[in-house]
Backbone as numpy.savetxt, mean C-alpha at the origin, in Angstrom:
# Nx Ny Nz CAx CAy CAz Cx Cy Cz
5.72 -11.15 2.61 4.56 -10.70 1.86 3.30 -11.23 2.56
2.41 -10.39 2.62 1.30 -10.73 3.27 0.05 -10.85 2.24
-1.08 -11.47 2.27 -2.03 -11.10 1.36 -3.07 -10.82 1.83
-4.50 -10.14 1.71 -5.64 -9.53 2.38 -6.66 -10.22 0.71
-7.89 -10.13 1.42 -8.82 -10.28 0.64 -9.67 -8.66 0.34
-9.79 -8.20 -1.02 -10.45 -7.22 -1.20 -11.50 -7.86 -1.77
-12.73 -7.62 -1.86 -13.80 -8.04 -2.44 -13.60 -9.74 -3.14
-13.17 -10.15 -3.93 -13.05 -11.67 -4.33 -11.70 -11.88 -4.85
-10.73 -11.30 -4.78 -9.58 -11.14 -4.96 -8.47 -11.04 -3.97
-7.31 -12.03 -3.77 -6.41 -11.72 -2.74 -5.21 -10.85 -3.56
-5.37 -9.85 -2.34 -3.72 -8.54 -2.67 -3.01 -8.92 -1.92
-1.76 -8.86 -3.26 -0.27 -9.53 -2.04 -0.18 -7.79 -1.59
0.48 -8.08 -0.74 1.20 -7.00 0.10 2.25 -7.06 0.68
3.39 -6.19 0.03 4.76 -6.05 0.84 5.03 -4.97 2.01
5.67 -5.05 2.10 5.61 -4.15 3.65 6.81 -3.91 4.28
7.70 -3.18 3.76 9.38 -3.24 3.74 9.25 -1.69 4.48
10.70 -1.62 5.15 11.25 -0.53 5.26 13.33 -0.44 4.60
13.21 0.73 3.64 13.92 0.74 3.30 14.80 1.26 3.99
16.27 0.69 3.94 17.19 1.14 4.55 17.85 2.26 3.93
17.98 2.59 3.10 18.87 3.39 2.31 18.10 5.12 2.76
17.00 4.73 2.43 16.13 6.36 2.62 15.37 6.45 3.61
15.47 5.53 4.66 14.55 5.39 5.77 13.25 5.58 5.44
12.81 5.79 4.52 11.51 5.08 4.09 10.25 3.97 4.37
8.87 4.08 4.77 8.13 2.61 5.02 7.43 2.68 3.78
7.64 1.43 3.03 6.84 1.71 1.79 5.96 0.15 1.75
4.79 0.43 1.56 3.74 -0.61 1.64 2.82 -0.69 0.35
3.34 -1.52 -0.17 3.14 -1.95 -1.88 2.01 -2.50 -1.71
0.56 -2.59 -2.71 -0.54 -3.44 -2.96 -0.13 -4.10 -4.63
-0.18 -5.49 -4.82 -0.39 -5.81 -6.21 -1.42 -6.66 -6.27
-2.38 -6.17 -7.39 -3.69 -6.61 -7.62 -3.60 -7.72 -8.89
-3.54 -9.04 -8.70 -3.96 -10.18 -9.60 -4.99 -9.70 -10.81
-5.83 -8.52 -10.82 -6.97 -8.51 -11.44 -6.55 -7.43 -12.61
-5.27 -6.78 -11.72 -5.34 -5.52 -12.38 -3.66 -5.97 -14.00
-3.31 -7.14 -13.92 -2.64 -7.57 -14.57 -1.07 -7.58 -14.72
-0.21 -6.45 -14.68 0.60 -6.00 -14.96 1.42 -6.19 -14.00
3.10 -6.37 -14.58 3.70 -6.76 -12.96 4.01 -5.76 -12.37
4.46 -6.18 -11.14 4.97 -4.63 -10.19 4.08 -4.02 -9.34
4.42 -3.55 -8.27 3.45 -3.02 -7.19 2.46 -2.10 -8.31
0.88 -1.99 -7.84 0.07 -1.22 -8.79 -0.03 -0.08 -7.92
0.08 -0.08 -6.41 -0.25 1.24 -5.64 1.09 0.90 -4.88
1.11 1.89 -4.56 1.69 1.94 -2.70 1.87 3.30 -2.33
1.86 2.50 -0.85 2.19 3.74 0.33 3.40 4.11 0.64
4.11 5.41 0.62 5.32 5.51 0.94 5.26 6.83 2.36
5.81 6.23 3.20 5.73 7.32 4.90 7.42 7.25 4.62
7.77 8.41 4.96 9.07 9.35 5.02 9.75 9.08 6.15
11.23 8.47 6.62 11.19 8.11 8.08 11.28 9.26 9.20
9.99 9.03 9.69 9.64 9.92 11.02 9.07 10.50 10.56
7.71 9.99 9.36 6.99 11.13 9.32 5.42 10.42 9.74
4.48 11.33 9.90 2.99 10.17 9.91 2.79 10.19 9.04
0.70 9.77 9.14 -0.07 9.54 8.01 0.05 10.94 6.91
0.23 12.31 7.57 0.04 13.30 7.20 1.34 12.91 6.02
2.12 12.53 6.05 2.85 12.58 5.14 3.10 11.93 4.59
2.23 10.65 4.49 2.15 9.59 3.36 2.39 10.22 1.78
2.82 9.27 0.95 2.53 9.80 -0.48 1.89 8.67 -1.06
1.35 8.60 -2.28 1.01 7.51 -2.80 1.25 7.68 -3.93
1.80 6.14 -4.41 2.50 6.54 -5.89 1.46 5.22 -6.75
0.98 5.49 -7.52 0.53 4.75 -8.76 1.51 4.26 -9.98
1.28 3.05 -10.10 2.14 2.79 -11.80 2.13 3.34 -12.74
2.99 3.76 -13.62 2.16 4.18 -15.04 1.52 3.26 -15.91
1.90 1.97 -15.55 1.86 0.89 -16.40 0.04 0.39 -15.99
0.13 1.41 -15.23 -1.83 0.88 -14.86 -2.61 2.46 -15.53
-3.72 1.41 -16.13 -4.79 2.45 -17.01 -5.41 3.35 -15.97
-5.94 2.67 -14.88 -6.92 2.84 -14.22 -6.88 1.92 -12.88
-7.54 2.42 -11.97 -8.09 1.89 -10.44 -8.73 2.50 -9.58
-9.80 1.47 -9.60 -10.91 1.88 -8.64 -10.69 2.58 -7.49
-11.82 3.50 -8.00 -11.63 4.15 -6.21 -11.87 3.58 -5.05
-12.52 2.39 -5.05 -13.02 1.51 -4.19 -11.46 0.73 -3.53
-10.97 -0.15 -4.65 -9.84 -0.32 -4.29 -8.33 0.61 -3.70
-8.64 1.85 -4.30 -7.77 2.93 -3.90 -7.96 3.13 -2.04
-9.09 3.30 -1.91 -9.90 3.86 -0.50 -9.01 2.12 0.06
-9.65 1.26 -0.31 -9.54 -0.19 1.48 -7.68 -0.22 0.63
-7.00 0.27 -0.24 -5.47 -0.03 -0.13 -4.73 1.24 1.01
-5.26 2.28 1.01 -4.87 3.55 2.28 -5.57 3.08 3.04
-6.71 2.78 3.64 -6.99 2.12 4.95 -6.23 0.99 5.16
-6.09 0.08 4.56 -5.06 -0.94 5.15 -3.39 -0.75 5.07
-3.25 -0.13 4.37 -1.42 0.73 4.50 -1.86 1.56 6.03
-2.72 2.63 5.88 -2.87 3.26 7.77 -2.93 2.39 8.74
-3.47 1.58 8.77 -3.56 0.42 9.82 -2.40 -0.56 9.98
-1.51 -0.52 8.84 -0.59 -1.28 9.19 0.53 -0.66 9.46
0.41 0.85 9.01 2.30 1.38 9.24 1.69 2.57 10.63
0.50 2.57 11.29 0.12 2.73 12.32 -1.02 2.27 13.17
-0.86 0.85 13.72 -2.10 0.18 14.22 -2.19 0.95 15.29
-3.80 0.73 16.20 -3.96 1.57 17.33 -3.45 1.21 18.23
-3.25 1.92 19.01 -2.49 1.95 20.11 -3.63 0.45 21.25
-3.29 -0.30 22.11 -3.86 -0.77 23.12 -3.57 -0.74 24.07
-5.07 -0.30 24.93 -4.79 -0.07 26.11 -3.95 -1.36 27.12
């Protein structure tokens, strides 16, 4: 588990690939937002790209910022495809 700072709050972040469905699924859980259990994540299809991300929300969450929505897909893109270096 990794954690990132969003605005004044650290998000844990898991970052698994499942074996069963070949799946990369990259979970955000927000301390702020209360409830247990990943509140977002990213799920990429194995062998698929960004184009085929899905993103699944809890039901168990009322609401989340779009703010937080936007830097949790920028940091799932950057991590299940960093740029290439020259």
């Amino acid at each position: 588990m990794r954690k990132r700072t969003f605005g004044d709050r650290e998000i844990a972040i898991v970052d698994v690939d499942d074996a069963s469905s070949g799946e990369h699924i990259i979970e955000f859980h927000d301390p702020a937002i209360g409830s247990a259990g990943a509140h977002l994540a990213v799920v990429i299809p194995e062998g698929g790209d960004w184009g085929d991300a899905l993103v699944s929300v809890s039901p168990r969450v009322n609401e989340i910022s779009a703010a937080f929505v936007t830097w949790s897909l920028e940091t799932a893109r950057a991590m299940a495809f960093p740029p290439a270096t020259p």
